[in-house]
C-alpha positions as CSV (number, residue, x, y, z in Angstrom):
1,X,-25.2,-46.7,32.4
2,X,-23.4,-50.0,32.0
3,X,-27.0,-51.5,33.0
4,X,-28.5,-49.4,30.7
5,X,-26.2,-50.5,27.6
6,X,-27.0,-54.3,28.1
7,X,-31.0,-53.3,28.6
8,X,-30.2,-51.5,25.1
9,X,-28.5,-54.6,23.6
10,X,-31.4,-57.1,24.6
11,X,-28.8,-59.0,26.4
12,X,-28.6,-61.2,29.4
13,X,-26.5,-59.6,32.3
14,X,-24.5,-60.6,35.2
15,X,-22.9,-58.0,37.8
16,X,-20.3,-58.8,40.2
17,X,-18.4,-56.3,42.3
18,X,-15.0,-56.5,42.6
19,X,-12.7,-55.9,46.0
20,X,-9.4,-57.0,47.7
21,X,-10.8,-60.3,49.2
22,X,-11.9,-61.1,45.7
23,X,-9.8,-63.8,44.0
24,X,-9.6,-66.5,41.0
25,X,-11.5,-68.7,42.8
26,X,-14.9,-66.4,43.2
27,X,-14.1,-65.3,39.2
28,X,-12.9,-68.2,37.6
29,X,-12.6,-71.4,39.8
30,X,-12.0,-73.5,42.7
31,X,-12.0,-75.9,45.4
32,X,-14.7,-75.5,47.9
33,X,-15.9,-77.1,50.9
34,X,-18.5,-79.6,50.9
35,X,-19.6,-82.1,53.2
36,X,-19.5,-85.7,52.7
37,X,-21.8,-88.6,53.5
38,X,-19.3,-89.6,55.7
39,X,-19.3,-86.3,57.8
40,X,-16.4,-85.2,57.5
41,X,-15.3,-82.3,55.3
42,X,-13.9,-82.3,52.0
43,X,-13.5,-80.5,49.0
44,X,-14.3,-80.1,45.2
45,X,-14.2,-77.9,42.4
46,X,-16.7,-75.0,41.2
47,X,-17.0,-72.6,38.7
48,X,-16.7,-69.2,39.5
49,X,-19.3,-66.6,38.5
50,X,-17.5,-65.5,35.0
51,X,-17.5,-69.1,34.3
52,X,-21.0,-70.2,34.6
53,X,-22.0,-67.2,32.9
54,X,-19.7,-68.2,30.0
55,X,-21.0,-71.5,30.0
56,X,-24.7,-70.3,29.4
57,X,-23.3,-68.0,26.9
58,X,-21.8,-70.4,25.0
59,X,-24.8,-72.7,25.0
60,X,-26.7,-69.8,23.4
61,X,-24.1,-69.5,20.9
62,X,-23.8,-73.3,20.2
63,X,-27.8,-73.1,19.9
64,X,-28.2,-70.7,17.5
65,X,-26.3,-72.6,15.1
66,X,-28.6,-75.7,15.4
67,X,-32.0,-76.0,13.4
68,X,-35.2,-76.2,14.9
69,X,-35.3,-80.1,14.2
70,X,-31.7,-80.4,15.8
71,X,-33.1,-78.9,18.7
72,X,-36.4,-80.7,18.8
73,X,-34.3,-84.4,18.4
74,X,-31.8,-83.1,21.3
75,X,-34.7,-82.3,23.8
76,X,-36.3,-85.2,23.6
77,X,-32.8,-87.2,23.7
78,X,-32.7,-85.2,26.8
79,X,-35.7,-86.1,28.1
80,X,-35.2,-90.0,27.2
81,X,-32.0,-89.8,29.2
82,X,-33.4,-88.0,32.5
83,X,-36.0,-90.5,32.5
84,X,-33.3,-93.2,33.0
85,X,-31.3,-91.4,35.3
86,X,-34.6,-91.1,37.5
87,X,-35.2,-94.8,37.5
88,X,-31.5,-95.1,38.6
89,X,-31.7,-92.6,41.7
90,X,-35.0,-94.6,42.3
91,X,-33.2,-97.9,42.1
92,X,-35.2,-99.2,39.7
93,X,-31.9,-99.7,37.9
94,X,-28.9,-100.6,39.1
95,X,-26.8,-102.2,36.2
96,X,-26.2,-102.3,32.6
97,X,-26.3,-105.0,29.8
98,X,-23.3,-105.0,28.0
99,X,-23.2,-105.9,23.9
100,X,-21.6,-109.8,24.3
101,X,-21.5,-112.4,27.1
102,X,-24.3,-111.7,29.2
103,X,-21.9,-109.3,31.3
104,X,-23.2,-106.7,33.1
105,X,-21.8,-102.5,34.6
106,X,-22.7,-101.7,38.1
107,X,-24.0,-98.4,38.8
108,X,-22.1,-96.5,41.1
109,X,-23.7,-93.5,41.2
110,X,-24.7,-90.5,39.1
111,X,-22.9,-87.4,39.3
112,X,-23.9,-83.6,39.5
113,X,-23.4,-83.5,35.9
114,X,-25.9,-85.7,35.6
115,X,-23.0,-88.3,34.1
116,X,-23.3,-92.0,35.4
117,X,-20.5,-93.1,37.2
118,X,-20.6,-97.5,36.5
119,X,-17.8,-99.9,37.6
120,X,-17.1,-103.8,36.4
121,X,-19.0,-106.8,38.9
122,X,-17.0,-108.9,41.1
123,X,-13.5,-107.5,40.6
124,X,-11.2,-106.2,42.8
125,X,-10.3,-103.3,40.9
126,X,-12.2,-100.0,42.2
127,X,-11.6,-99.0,38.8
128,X,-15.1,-97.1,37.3
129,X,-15.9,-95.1,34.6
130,X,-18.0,-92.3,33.6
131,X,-20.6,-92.1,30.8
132,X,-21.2,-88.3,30.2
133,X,-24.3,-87.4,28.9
134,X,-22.4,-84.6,26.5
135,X,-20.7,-87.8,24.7
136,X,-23.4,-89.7,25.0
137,X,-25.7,-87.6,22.6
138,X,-22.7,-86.4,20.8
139,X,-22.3,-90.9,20.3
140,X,-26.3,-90.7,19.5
141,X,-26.1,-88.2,16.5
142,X,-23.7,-91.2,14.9
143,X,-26.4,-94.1,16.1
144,X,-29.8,-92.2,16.1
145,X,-31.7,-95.8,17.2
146,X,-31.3,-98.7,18.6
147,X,-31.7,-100.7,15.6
148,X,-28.2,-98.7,14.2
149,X,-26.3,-99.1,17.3
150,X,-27.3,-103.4,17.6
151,X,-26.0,-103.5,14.1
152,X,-22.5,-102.5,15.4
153,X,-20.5,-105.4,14.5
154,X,-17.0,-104.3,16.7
155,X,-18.1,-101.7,19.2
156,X,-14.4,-100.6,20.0
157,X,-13.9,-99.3,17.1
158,X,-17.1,-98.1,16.2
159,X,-17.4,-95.9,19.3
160,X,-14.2,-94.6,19.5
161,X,-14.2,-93.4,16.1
162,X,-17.1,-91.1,17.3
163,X,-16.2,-90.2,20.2
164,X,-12.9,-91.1,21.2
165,X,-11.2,-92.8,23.7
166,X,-13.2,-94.1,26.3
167,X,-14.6,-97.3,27.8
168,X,-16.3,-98.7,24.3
169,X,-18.6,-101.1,26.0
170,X,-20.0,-98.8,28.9
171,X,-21.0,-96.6,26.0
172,X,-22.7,-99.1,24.0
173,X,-24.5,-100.4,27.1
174,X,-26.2,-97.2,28.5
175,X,-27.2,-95.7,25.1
176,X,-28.6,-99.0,24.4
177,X,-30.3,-98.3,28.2
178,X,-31.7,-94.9,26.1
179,X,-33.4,-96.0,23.8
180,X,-35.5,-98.6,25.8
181,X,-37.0,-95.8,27.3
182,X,-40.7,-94.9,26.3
183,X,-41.0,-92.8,23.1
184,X,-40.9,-89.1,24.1
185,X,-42.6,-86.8,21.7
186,X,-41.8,-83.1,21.9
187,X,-45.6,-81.7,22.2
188,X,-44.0,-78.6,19.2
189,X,-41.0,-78.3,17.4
190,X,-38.8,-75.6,19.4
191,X,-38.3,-72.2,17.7
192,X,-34.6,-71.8,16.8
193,X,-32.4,-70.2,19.2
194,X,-31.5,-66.9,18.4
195,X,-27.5,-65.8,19.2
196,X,-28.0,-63.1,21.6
197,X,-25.7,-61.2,23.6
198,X,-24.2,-61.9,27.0
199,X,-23.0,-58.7,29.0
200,X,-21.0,-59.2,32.3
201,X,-21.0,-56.3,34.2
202,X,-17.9,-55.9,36.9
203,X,-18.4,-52.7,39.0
204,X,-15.3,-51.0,40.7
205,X,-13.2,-53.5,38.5
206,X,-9.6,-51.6,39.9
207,X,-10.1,-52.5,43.3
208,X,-9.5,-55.6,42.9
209,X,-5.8,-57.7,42.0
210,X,-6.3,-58.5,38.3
211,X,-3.8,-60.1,37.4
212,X,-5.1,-62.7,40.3
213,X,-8.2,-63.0,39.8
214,X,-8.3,-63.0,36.0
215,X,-5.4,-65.5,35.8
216,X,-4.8,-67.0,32.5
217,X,-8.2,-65.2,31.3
218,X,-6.0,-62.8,30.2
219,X,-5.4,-64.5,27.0
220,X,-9.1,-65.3,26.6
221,X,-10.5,-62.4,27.2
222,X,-8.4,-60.4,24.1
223,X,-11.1,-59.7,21.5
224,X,-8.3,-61.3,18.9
225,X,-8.9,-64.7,21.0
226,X,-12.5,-65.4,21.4
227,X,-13.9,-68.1,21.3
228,X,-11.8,-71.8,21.0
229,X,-9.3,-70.1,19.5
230,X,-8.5,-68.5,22.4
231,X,-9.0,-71.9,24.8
232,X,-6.7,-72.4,27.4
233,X,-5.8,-74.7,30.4
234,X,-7.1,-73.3,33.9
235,X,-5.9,-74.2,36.5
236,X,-7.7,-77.0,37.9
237,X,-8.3,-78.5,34.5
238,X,-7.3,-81.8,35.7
239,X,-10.7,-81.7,38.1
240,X,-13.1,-80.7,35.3
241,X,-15.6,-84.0,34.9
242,X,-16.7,-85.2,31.7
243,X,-19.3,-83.4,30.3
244,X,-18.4,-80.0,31.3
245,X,-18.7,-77.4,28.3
246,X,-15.1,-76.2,29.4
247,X,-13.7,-80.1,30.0
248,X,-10.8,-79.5,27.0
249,X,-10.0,-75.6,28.5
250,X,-11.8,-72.5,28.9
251,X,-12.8,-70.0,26.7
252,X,-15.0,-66.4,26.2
253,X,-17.5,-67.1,24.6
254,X,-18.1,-64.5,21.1
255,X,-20.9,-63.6,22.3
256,X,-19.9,-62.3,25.6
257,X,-18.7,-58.4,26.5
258,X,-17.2,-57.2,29.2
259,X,-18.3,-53.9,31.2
260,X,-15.7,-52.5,33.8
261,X,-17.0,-49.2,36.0
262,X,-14.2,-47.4,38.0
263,X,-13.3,-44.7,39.9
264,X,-9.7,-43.3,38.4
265,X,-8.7,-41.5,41.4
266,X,-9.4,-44.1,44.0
267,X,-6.5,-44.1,46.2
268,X,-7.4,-47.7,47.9
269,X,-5.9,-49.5,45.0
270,X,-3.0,-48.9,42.3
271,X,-3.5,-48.0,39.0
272,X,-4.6,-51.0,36.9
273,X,-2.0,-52.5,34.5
274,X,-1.5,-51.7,30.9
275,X,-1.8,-55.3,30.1
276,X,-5.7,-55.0,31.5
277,X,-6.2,-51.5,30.2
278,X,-5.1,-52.4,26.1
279,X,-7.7,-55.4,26.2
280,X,-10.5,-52.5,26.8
281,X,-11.9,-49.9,25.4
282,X,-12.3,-46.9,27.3
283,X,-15.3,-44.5,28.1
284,X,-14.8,-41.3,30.3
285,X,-18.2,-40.5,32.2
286,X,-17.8,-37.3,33.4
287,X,-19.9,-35.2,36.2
288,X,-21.6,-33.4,33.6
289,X,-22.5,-36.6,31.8
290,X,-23.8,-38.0,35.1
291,X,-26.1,-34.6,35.1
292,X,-29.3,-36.6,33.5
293,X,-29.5,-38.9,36.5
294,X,-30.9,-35.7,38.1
295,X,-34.0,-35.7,35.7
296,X,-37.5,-35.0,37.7
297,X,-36.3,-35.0,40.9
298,X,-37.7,-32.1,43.5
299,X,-35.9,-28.7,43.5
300,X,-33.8,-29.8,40.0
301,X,-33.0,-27.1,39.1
302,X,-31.3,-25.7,42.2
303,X,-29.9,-29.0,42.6
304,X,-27.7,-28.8,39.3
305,X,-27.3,-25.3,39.9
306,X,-25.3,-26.0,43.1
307,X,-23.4,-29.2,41.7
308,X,-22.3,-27.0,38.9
309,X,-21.0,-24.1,40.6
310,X,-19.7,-26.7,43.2
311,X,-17.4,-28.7,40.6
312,X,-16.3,-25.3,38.7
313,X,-14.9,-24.5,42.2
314,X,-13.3,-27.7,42.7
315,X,-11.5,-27.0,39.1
316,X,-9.9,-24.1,40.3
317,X,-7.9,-26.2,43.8
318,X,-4.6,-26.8,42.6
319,X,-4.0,-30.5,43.0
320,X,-7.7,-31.2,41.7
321,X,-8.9,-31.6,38.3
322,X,-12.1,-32.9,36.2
323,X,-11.5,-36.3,37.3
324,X,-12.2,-34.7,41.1
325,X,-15.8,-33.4,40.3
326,X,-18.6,-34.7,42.4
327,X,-21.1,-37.1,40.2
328,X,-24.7,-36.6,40.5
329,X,-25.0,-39.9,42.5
330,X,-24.0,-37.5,45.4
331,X,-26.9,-34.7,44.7
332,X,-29.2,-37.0,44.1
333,X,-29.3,-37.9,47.5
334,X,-31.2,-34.5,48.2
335,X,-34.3,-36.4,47.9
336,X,-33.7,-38.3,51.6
337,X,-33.1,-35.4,52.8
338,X,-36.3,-33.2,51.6
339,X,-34.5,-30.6,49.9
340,X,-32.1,-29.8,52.9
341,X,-28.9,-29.0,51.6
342,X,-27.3,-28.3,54.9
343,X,-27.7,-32.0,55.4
344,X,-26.5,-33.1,51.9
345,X,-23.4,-31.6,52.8
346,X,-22.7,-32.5,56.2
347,X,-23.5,-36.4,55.5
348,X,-22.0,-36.8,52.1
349,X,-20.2,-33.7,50.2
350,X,-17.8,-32.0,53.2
351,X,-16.2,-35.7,54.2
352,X,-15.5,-36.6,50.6
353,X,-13.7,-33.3,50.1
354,X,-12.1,-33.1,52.5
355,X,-10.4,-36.1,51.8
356,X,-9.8,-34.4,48.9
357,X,-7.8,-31.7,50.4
358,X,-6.2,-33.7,53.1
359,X,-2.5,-32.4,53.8
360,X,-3.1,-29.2,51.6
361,X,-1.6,-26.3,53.7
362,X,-4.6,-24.1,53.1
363,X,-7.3,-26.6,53.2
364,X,-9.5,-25.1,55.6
365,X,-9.5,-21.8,53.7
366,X,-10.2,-24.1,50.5
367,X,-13.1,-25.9,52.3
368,X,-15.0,-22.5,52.8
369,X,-14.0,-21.7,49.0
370,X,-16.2,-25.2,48.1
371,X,-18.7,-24.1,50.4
372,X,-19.6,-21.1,49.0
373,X,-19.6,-22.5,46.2
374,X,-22.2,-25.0,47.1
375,X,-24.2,-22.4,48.9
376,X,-24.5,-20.4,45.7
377,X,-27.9,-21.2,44.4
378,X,-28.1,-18.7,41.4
379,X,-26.0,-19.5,38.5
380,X,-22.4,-18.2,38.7
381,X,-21.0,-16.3,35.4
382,X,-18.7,-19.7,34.8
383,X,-21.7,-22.1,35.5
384,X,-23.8,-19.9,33.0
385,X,-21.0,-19.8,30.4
386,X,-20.7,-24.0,30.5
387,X,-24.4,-24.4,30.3
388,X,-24.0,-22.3,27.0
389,X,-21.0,-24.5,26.1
């Protein structure tokens, strides 16, 4: 169903499944392993799941807002800029010209954000600097050509006032870089983006420990606190390179929804908190509602016959309830078994139920109740009555 609602909404959709082993780190973010050039084994930061799906959402959202031109100029900005980063992984270049004095920035190397990592010659400072390309088109909208950015008469002051503190002249120098590359024409102009929904889907959300794997998404994720207003710190923040959509804090994205599935009675994990539950709305899906899955399978009709009178049985166990009714996930597995019911019950129906009844003094006797139950294939007087309800 929660598949079915995002197919509805024409959204793009991510599923995750939640469980005990599953932590901030698989949700949100966190160090990893990796291997270094070295050999030897380090480690570095990654998004989680939720977070890269934010961070496509948010692009869509940021997108939508732009005009086709906008989008057309920032492609082939784009495209201008991979080209130099290619001629810098093929060493074609290896250094920048700075604005005054013939001085030059080495390159160090380029990052996976595709930012350019460049350090001063012939020092013995290991000091470098990044140039991200997010600042660097952000610093491109203020000096669309070369001829605007040569006319820059104090680059300090110039740069940072559009894009804030950072190293002035290793700004200048690989925007400058830019624009030497070959004229790129987008072939059309692109259609504008349309805002479209994101919908993350987290089955058995309960079994997991949210309040640990959410972390300070709790804040973000309130529907009063989308978007920046609801930014916050995460907890490697410090690690987040430049460039990074989330590099001044994370947010949910307005765009994006949240789908939780969950068993209520599972007894493998406690009830979820109220601080969880009040950011939600809630949805009961009950047995009966599950009844359409059923639809065109063989021997339908018996099968919802027997489900029916099987869950009006369960009602009457004291201890059980509606909640305790058997879906029609169960029953649909009829079909593996070619209509045998025998074997539907002894492989699926009879170990979940008895479960059910575990440390009940009359369990056995109730056991035979659900079985008859199940083995009544003509429509009891209460199964009747309900399908009239």
């Amino acid at each position: 169903m929660a598949k079915a609602i995002a197919k509805e909404m024409s959204a793009e959709c991510e599923f995750v499944q939640f469980h005990p082993s599953f932590d901030y780190t698989d949700f949100v973010e966190g160090l990893r392993p990796i291997q270094e050039s070295s050999g030897e084994v380090g480690f570095e930061r990654r998004d989680g799941v939720f977070k890269e799906f934010c961070k496509s959402a948010a692009k869509n959202f940021e997108d939508s807002r732009k005009s086709g031109q906008e989008l057309t100029d920032e492609k082939s900005f784009e495209e201008k800029y991979n080209e130099l980063i290619d001629k810098i992984e093929s060493g074609e270049i290896n250094e920048f010209q700075l604005k005054t004095g013939g001085k030059t920035m080495e390159v160090v190397k380029v990052s996976d954000f595709n930012n350019i990592v460049l350090k001063t010659p012939d020092t013995s400072s290991n000091r470098t600097y990044t140039v991200s390309f997010a600042r660097i088109a952000k610093l491109a909208k203020v000096f669309p050509d070369a001829k605007s950015l040569n006319e820059v008469s104090n680059i300090y002051y110039a740069v940072r006032d559009a894009i804030k503190g950072c190293n002035t002249s290793a700004y200048w120098a690989v925007l400058n870089e830019v624009y030497k590359q070959g004229e790129i024409n987008v072939k059309e102009s692109l259609l504008e983006v349309k805002e479209k929904p994101y919908v993350f889907i987290i089955d058995e959300i309960n079994r997991g420990e949210i309040s640990k794997i959410f972390g300070e998404l709790f804040f973000s994720i309130d529907p009063g606190y989308r978007g920046v207003a609801g930014r916050v710190k995460t907890q490697y923040q410090n690690l987040i390179e430049e460039g990074d959509a989330f590099k001044d804090g994370f947010y949910v994205p307005e765009n994006v929804y949240i789908i939780g599935t969950m068993n209520d009675i599972d007894r493998s994990v406690e009830s979820m908190d109220f601080a969880m539950r009040r950011r939600f709305a809630w949805a009961e899906v009950s047995a009966e509602d599950s009844m359409q899955m059923l639809k065109g399978i063989a021997n339908e009709s018996e099968v919802k016959i027997r489900m029916r009178n099987l869950n009006n049985a369960i009602l009457k166990v004291r201890g059980l309830g509606k909640a305790y009714q058997i879906g029609a996930a169960y029953f649909k597995k009829i079909v593996d078994y070619a209509g045998d019911f025998q074997k539907l019950w002894d492989f699926h129906l009879e170990g979940l139920l008895f479960e059910y009844l575990r440390g009940n003094m009359n369990a056995e006797e109730q056991m035979q109740e659900l079985k008859r139950a199940y083995d009544n294939n003509a429509l009891s007087d209460e199964t009747a009555n309900s399908n009239q309800g």
